[in-house]
TILOLUM-213857 format. One record per residue (C-alpha): residue in one letter; residue number from 0; x, y, z. Coordinates in Angstrom, 1 decimal, m for minus. Each point is the difference from the previous one (the first is absolute). Layout:
! residues N
<node aa="a" i="NUM" u="X" v="Y" w="Z"/>
...
This chain:
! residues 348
<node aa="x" i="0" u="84.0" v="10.5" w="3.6"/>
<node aa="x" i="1" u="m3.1" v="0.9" w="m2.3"/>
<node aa="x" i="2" u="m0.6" v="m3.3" w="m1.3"/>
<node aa="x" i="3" u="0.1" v="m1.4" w="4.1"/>
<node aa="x" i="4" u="m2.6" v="2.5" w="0.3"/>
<node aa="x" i="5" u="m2.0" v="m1.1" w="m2.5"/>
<node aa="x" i="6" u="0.2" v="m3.3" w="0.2"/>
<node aa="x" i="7" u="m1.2" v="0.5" w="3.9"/>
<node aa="x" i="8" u="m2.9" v="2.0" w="m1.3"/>
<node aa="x" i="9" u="m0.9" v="m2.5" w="m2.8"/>
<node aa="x" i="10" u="0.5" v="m2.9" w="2.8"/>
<node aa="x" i="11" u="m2.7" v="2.3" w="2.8"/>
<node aa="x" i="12" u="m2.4" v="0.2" w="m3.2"/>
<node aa="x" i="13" u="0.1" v="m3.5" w="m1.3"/>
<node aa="x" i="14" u="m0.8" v="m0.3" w="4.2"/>
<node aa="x" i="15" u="m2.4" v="2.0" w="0.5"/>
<node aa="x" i="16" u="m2.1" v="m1.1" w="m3.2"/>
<node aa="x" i="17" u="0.5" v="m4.3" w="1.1"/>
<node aa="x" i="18" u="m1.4" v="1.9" w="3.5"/>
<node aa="x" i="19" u="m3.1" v="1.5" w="m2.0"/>
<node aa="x" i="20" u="m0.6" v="m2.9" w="m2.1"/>
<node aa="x" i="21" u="0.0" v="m2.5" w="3.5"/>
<node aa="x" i="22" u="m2.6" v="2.9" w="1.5"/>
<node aa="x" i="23" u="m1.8" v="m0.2" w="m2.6"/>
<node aa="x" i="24" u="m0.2" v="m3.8" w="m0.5"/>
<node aa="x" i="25" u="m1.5" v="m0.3" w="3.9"/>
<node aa="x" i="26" u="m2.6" v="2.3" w="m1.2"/>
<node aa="x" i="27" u="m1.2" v="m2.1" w="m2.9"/>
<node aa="x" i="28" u="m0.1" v="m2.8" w="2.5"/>
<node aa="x" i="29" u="m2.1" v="2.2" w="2.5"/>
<node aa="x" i="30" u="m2.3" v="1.9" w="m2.8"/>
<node aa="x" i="31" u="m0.1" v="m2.0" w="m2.7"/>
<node aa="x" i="32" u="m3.2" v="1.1" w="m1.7"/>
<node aa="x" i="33" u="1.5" v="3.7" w="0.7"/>
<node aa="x" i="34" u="3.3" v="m1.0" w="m2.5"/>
<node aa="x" i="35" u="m2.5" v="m1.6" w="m2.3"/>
<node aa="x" i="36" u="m1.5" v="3.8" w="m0.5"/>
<node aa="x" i="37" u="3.3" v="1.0" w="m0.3"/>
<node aa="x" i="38" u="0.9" v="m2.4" w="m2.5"/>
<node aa="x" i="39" u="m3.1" v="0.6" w="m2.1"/>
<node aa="x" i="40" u="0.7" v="3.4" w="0.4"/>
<node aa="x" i="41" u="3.3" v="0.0" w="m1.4"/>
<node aa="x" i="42" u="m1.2" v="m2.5" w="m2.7"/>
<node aa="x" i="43" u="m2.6" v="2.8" w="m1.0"/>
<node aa="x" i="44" u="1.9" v="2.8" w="0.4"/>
<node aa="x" i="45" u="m2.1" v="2.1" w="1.7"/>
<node aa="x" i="46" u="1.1" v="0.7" w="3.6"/>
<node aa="x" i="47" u="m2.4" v="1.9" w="1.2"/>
<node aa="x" i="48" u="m3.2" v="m1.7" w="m1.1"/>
<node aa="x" i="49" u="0.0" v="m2.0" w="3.6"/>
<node aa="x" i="50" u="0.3" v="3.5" w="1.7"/>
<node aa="x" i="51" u="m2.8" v="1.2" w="m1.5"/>
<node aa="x" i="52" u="m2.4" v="m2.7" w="m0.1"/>
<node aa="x" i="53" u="0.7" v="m0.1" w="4.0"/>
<node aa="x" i="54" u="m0.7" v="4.0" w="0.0"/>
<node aa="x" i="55" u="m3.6" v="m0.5" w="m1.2"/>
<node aa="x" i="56" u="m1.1" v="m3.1" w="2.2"/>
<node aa="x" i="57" u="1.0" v="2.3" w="2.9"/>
<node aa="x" i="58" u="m2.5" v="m0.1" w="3.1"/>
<node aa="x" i="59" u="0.1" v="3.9" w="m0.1"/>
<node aa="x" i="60" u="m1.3" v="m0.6" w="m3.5"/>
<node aa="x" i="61" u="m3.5" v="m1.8" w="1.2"/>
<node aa="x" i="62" u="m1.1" v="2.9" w="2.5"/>
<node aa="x" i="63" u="m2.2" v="2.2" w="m1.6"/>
<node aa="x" i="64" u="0.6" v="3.6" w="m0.4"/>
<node aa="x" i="65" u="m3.0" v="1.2" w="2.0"/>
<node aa="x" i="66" u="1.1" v="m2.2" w="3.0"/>
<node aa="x" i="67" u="3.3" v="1.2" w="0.3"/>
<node aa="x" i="68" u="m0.7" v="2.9" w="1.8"/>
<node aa="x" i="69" u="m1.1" v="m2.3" w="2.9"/>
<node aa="x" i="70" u="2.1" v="m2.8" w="m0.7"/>
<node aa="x" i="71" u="3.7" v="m0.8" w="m0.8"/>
<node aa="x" i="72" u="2.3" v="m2.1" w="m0.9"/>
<node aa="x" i="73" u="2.0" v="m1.6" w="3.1"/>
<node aa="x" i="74" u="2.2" v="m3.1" w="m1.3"/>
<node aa="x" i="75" u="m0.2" v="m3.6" w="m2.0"/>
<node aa="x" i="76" u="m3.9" v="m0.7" w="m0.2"/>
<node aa="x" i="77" u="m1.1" v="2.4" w="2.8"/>
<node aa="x" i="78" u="m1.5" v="3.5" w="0.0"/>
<node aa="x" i="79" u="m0.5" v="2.4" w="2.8"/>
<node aa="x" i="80" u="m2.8" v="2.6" w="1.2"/>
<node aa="x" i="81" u="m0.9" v="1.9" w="3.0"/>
<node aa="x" i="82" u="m3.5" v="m0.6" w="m0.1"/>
<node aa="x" i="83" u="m2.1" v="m2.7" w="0.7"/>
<node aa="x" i="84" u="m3.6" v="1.5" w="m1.0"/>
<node aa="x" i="85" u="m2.0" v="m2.6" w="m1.2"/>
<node aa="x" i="86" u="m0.9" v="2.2" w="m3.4"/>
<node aa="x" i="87" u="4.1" v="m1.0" w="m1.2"/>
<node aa="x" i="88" u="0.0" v="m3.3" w="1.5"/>
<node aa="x" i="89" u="m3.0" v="m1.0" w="m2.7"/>
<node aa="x" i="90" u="1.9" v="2.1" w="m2.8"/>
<node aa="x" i="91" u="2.9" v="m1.8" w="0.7"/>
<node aa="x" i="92" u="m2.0" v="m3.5" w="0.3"/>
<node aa="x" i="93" u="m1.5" v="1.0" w="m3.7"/>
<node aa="x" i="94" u="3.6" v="0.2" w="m1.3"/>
<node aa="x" i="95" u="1.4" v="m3.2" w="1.0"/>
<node aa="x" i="96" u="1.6" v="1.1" w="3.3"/>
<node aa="x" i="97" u="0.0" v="m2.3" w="3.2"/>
<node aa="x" i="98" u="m0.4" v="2.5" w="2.9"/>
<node aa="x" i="99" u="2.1" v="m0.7" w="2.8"/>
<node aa="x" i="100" u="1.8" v="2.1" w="2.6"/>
<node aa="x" i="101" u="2.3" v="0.5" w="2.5"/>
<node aa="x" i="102" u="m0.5" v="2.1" w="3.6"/>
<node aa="x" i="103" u="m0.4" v="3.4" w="m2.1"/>
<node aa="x" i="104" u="m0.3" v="m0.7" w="m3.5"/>
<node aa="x" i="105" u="m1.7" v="m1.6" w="m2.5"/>
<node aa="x" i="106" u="2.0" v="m2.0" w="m2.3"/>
<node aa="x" i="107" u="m1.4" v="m1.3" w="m3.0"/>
<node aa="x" i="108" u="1.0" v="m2.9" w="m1.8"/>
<node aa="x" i="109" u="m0.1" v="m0.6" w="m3.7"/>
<node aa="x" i="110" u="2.3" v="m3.8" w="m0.3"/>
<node aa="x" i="111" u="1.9" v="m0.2" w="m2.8"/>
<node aa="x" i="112" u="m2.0" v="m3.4" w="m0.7"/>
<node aa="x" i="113" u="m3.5" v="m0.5" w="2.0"/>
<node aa="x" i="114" u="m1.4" v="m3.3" w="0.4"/>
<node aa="x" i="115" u="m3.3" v="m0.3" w="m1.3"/>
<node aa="x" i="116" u="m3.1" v="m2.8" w="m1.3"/>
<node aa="x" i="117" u="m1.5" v="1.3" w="m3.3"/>
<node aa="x" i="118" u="m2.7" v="m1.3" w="m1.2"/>
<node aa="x" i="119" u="m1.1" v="m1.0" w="3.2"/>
<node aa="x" i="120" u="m1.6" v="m2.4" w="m2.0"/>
<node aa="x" i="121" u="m0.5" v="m1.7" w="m3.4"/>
<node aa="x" i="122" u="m2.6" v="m1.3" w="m2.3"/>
<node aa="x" i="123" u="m0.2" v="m4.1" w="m0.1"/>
<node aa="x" i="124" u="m2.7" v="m0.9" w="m2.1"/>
<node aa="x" i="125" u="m2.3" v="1.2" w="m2.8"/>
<node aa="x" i="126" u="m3.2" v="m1.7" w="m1.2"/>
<node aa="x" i="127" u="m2.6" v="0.8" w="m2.6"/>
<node aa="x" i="128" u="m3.4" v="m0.7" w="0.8"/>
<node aa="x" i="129" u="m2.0" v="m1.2" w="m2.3"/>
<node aa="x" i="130" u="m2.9" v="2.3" w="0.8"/>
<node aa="x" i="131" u="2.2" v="2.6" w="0.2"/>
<node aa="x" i="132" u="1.7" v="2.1" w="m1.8"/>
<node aa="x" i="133" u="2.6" v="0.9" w="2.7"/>
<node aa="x" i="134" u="2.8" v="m1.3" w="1.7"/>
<node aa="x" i="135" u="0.0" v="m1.1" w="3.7"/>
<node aa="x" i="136" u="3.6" v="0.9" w="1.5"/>
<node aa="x" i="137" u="1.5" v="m2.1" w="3.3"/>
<node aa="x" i="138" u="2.6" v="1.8" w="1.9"/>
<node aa="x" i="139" u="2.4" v="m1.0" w="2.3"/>
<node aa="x" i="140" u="2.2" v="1.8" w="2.7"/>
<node aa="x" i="141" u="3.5" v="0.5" w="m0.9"/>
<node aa="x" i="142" u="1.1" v="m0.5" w="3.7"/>
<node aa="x" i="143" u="1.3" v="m2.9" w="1.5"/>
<node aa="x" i="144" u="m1.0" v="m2.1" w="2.8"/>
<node aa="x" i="145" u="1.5" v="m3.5" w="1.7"/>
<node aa="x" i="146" u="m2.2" v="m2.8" w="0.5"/>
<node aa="x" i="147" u="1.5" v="0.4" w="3.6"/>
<node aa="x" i="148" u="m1.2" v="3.4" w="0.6"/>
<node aa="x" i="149" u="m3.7" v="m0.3" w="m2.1"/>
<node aa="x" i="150" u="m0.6" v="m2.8" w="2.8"/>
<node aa="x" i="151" u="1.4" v="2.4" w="3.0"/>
<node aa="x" i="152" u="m2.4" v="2.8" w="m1.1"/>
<node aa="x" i="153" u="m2.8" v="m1.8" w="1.0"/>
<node aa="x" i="154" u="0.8" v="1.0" w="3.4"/>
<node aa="x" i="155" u="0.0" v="3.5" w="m1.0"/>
<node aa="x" i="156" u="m2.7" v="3.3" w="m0.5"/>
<node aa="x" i="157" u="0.8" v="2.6" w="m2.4"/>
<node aa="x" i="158" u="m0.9" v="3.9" w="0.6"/>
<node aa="x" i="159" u="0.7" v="3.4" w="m1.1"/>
<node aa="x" i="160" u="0.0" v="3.3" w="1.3"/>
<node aa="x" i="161" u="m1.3" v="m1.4" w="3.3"/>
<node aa="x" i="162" u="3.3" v="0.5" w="2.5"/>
<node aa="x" i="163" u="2.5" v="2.7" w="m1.2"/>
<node aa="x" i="164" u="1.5" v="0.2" w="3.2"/>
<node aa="x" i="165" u="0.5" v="m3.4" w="0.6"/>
<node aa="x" i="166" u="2.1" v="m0.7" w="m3.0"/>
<node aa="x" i="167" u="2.0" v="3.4" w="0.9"/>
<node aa="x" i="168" u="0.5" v="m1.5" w="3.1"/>
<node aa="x" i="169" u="0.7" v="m3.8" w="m1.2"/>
<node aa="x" i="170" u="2.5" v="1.8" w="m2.6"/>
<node aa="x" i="171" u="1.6" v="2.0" w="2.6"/>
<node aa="x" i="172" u="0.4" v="m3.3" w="2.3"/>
<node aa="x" i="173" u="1.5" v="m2.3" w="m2.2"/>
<node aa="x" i="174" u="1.9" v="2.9" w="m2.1"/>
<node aa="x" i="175" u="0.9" v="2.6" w="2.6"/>
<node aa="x" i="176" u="m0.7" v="3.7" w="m1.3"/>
<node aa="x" i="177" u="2.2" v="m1.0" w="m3.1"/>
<node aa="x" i="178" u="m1.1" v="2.6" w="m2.4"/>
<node aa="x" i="179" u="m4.3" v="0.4" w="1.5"/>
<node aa="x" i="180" u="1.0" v="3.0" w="2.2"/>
<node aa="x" i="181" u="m2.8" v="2.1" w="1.5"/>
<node aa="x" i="182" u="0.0" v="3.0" w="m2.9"/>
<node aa="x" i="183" u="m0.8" v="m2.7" w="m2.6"/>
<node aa="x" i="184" u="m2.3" v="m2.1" w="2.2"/>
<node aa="x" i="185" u="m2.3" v="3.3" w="0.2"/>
<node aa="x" i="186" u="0.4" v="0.9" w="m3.7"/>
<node aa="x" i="187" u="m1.1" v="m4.4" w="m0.8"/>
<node aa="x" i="188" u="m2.8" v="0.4" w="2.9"/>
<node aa="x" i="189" u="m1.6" v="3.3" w="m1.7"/>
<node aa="x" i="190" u="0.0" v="m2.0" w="m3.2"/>
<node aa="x" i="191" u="m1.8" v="m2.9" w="1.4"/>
<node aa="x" i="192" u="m2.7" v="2.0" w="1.3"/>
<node aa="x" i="193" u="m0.5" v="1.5" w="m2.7"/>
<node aa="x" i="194" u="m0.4" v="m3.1" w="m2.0"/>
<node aa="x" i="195" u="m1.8" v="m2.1" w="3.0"/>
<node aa="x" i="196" u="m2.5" v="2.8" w="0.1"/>
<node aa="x" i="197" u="m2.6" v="1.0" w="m2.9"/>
<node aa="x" i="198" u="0.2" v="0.8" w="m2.4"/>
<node aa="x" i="199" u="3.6" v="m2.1" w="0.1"/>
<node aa="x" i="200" u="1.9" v="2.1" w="m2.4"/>
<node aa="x" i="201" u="3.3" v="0.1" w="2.2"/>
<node aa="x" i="202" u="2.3" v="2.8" w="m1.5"/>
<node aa="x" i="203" u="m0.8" v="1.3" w="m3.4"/>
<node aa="x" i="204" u="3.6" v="0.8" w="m1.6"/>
<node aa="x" i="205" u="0.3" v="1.9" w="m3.2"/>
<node aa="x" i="206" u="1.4" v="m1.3" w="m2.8"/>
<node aa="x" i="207" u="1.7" v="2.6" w="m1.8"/>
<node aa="x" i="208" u="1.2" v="0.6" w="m3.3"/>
<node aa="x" i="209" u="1.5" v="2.6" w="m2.5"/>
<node aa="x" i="210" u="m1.5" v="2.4" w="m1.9"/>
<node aa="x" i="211" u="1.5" v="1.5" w="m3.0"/>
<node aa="x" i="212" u="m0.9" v="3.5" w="m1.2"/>
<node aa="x" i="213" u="1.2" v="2.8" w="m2.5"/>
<node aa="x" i="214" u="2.1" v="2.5" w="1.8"/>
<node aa="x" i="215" u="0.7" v="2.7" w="m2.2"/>
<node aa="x" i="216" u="m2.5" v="m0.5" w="m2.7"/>
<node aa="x" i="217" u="2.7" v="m0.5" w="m3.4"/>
<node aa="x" i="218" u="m0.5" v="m3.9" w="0.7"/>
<node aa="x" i="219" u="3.7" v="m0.6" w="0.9"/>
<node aa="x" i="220" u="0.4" v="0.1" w="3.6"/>
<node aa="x" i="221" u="m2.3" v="m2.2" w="2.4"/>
<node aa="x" i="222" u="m0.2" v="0.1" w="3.6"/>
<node aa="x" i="223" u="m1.5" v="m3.0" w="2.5"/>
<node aa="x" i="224" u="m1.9" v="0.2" w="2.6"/>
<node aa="x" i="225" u="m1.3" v="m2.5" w="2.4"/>
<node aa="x" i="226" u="m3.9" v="m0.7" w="0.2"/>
<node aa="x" i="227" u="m2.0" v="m2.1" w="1.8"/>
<node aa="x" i="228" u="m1.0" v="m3.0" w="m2.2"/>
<node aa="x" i="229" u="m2.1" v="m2.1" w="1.8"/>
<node aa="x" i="230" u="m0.7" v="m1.2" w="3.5"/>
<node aa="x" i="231" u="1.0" v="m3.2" w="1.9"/>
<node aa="x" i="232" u="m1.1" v="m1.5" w="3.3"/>
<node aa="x" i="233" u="2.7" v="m1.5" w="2.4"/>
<node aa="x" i="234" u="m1.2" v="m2.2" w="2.7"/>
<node aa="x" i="235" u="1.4" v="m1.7" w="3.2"/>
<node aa="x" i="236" u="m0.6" v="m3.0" w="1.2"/>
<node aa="x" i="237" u="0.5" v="m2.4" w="2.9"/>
<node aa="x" i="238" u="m0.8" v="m3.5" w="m0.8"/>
<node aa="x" i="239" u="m0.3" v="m2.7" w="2.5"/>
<node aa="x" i="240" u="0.0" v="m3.5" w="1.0"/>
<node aa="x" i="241" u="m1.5" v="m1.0" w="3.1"/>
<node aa="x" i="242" u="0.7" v="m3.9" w="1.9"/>
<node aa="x" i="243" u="m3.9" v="m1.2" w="m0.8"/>
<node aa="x" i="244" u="0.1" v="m2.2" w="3.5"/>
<node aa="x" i="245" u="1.4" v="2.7" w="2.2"/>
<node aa="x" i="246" u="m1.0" v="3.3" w="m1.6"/>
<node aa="x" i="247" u="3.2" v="1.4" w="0.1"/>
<node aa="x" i="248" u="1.9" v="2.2" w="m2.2"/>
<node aa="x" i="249" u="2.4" v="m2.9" w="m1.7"/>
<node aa="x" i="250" u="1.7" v="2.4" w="m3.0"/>
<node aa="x" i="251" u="m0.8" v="2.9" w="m2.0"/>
<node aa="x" i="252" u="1.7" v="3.1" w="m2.0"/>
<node aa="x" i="253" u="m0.4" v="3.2" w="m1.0"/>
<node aa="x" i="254" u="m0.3" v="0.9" w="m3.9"/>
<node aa="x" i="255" u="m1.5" v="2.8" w="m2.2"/>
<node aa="x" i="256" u="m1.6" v="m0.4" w="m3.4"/>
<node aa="x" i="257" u="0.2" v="2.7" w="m3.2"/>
<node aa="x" i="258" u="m2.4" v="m0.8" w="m2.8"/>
<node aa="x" i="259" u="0.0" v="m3.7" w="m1.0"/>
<node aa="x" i="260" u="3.6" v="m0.2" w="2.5"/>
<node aa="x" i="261" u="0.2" v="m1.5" w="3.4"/>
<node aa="x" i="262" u="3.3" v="0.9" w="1.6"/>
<node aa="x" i="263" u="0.9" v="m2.6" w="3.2"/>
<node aa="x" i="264" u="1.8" v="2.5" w="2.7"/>
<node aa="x" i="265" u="1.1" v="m2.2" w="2.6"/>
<node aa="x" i="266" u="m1.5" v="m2.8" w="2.0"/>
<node aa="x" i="267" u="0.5" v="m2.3" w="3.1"/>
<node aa="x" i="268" u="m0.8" v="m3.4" w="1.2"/>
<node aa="x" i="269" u="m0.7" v="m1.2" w="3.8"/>
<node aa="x" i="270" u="m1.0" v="m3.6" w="m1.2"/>
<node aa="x" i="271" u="1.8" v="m2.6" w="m1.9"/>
<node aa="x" i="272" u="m1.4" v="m0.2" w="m3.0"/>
<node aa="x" i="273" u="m2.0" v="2.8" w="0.0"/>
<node aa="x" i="274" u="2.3" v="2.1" w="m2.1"/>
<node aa="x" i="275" u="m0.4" v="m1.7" w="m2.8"/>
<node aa="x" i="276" u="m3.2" v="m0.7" w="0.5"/>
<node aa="x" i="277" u="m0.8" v="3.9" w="m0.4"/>
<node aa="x" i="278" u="2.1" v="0.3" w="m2.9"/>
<node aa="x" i="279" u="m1.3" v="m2.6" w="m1.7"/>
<node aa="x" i="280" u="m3.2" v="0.8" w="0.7"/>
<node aa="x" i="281" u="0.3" v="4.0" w="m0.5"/>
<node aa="x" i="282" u="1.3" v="m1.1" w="m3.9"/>
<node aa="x" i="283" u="m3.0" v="m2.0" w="m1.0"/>
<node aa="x" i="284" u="m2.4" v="2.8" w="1.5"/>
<node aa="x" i="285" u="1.2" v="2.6" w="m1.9"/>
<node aa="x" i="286" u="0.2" v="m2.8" w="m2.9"/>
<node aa="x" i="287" u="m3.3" v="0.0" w="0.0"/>
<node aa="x" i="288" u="m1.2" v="3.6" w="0.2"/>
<node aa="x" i="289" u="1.5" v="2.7" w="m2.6"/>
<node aa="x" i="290" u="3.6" v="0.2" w="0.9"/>
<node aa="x" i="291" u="2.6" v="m0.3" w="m2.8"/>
<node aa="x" i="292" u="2.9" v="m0.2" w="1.9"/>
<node aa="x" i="293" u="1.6" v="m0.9" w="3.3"/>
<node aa="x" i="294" u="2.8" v="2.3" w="1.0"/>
<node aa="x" i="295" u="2.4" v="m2.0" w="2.7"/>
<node aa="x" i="296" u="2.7" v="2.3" w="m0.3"/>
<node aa="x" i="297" u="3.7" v="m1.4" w="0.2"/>
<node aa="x" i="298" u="0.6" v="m3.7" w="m0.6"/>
<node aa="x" i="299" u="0.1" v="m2.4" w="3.0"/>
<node aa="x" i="300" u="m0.2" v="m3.4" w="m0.9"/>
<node aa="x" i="301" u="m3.4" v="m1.2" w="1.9"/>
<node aa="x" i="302" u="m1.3" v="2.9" w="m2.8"/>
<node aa="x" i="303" u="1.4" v="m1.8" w="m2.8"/>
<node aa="x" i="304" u="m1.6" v="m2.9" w="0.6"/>
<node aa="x" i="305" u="m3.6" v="1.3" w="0.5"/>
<node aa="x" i="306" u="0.6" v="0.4" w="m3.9"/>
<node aa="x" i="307" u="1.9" v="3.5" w="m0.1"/>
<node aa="x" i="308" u="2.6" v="1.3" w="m2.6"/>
<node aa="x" i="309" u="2.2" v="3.4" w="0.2"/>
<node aa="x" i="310" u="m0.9" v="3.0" w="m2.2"/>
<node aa="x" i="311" u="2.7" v="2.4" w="m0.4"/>
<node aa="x" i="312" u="m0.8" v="3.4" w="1.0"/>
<node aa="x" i="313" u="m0.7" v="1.6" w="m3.9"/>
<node aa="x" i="314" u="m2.6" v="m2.3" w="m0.9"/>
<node aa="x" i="315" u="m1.6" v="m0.1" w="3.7"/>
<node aa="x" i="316" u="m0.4" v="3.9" w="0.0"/>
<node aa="x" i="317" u="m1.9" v="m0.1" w="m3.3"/>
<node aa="x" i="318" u="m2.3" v="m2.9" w="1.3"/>
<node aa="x" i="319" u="m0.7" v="2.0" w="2.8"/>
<node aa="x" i="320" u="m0.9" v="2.6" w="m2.0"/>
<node aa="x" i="321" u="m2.1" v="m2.2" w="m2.2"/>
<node aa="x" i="322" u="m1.6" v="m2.0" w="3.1"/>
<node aa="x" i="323" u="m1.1" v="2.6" w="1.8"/>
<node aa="x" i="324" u="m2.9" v="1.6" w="m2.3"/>
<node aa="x" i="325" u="m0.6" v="m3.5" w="m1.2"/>
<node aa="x" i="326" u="m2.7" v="m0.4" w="3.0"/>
<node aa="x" i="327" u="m0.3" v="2.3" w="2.2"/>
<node aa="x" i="328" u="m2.8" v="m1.9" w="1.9"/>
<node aa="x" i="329" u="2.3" v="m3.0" w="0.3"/>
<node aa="x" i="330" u="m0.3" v="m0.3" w="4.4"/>
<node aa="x" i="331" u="0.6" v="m2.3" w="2.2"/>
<node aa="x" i="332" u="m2.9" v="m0.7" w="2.7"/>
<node aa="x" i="333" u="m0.8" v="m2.7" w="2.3"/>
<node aa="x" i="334" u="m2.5" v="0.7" w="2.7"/>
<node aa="x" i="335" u="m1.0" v="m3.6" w="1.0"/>
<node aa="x" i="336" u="3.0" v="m2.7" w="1.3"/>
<node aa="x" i="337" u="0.2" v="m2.2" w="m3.0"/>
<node aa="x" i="338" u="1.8" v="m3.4" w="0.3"/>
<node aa="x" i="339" u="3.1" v="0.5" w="m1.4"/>
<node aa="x" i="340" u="0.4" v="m3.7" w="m1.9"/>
<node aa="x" i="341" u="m3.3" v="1.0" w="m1.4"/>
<node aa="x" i="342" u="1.5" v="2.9" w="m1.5"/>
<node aa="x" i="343" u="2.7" v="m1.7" w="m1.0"/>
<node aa="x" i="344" u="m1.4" v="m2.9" w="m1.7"/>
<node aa="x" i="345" u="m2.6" v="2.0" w="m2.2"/>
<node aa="x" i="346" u="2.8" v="1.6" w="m1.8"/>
<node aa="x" i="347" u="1.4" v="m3.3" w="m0.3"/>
C-alpha cells in the first residue's frame, strides 16, 4: 500500500515538474531576452544583481528631493501633482520632465528613452588661411530635410511667438483636448507672455544643489542641505508656419526652451505638407542660433528620420543638467515672416 502511494506521488511530481518545464518553455518563447538575464544570471551566480540594478534606474529615483513635496510618483514613466503654477512647471521643464495633464492634474513625464538631435549640428570643414593664423569653421545642421519638402517650403512663412492661440486652437482641432486641458494652457500662456514680453526671461527656475556642512564639529558626522546654485530661464514658445499665398495659419506647435535646450511640446498641421515643412524648418532655425540640442520626446518614426536617435533616461538627465547653464541666452525669436526654404536651405 505504501509503495502505491509513493509511486502515485513520485508519478504527480514527475507531472507537475514536465507541467513547469512546458510553462516555462512558452515563456522563453514569449520573453526571450528576459530568460537571457536569467541565464546570465545563473551563469554569474548572482541573483540579485538584476533586482538591484532595476531598483536604482527607478523613475522615483530621478525626482529630486525638493520636488517631492509637490510632486509624486504615479506609475511606469508618469508623475503626478496638484498644481499647475507655472513656477513648477519650469522646475519640472529644467529637470527633464514633459508637462502634461489630465482634467485635474498635472502629470509629468520623464520617458524611459526621449528622442532627441544632439549636436544640432556639426563642423564640416576647416581651413587655414594664409594670412591668418586661425581657423575658419563651416557648420552644418544635424537635421534632415527631403528634397520633396525643401521644394514645398517655398510655399511657406516661418514665425514665432506671433499666434499662441492659434496653435492652441490648431492643436486642440486636429488633437482634441488630448493632454492641453485648460489648467496647463493657463500655466504655458503665463509663460509665453512672459517670454514674448521684455525683458523675455520666461520663468526663472532654480537650479539647486547640496550643501555639505559639519554638524557637530568632531569632523565625523555631515549633514546636507539644499542651496540654490544658480539660476535658469525657461521659455515658451509658439512657432508657426503660415500658407505665404493665403495668409493662413498652415501648421505650428508649442515648445519651451531651458539653456541651450529647445523642447517640441506638441504641434498640428491644417495643410499638406506643411507639417513637415515647420519641422524641418524649426530644426535648421535653432541650428543656426545657440541651441545644442533638440528634445522631440518619445520616438515616432517621422522623428527619426529628421536625423534623431534615443537617449536613455540616465545620460539625458545629466545632459539636461549640463545643457541648461551651457547658454542661458540661447532663444528662439522670429519677428518678421521668413521664407521657410530660405531657412532651410542656409543650414543646408
Amino acid at each position: 500500500m505504501q509503495r502505491v502511494e509513493k509511486r502515485k506521488h513520485n508519478l504527480k511530481m514527475h507531472s507537475k515538474e514536465k507541467y513547469q518545464e512546458k510553462v516555462q518553455e512558452q515563456e522563453e518563447d514569449r520573453f526571450p531576452e528576459d530568460q537571457q538575464d536569467h541565464k546570465k544570471k545563473k551563469h554569474n551566480q548572482k541573483p540579485q544583481y538584476r533586482e538591484i540594478k532595476s531598483a536604482t534606474n527607478h523613475p522615483s529615483d530621478f525626482l529630486p528631493s525638493y520636488l517631492r513635496p509637490f510632486v509624486q510618483h504615479s506609475y511606469e514613466d508618469f508623475f503626478i501633482s496638484p498644481s499647475f503654477d507655472p513656477r513648477l512647471v519650469a522646475q519640472l521643464m529644467c529637470e527633464g520632465f514633459l508637462p502634461i495633464s489630465n482634467r485635474r492634474h498635472l502629470i509629468p513625464k520623464l520617458h524611459k528613452k526621449r528622442c532627441v538631435i544632439y549636436p544640432l549640428k556639426r563642423k564640416i570643414e576647416c581651413k587655414h588661411s594664409e594670412s591668418s593664423t586661425s581657423d575658419i569653421s563651416t557648420y552644418e545642421s544635424c537635421v534632415h530635410s527631403s528634397k520633396s519638402t525643401t521644394k514645398k517650403a517655398k510655399r511657406f512663412l516661418f514665425t514665432v511667438n506671433q499666434d499662441f492661440e492659434a496653435v492652441v486652437k490648431g492643436c486642440h482641432v486636429q488633437h482634441g483636448v488630448s493632454w492641453l486641458h485648460p489648467p496647463i494652457v493657463e500655466a504655458f500662456r503665463v509663460m509665453h507672455e512672459r517670454t514674448r514680453n521684455e525683458p523675455g526671461t520666461g520663468i526663472t527656475a532654480n537650479l539647486v544643489g547640496t550643501n555639505q556642512d559639519d554638524d557637530g564639529g568632531d569632523g565625523n558626522s555631515t549633514s546636507h542641505k539644499l542651496e540654490c546654485v544658480g539660476l535658469c530661464p525657461v521659455r515658451l514658445y509658439s512657432v508657426e508656419v503660415w500658407n505665404a499665398a493665403t495668409g493662413n495659419l498652415a501648421a505650428g506647435e508649442l515648445g519651451y526652451s531651458c539653456g541651450s535646450i529647445y523642447t517640441s511640446l506638441t504641434g498640428f498641421t491644417a495643410e499638406d505638407s506643411a507639417g513637415s515643412v515647420q519641422l524641418v524648418a524649426l530644426g535648421r532655425y535653432l541650428s543656426k542660433g545657440s541651441f545644442d540640442m533638440w528634445d522631440l520626446g518619445m520616438e515616432l518614426d517621422y522623428k527619426m528620420r529628421l536625423g534623431a536617435d534615443n537617449m536613455d533616461r540616465i545620460l539625458f538627465v545629466s545632459t539636461i543638467k549640463k545643457l541648461r547653464v551651457e547658454d542661458q541666452n540661447a532663444e528662439l525669436k522670429c519677428d518678421e515672416r521668413m521664407c521657410c526654404k530660405d531657412i532651410i536651405v542656409s543650414m543646408s
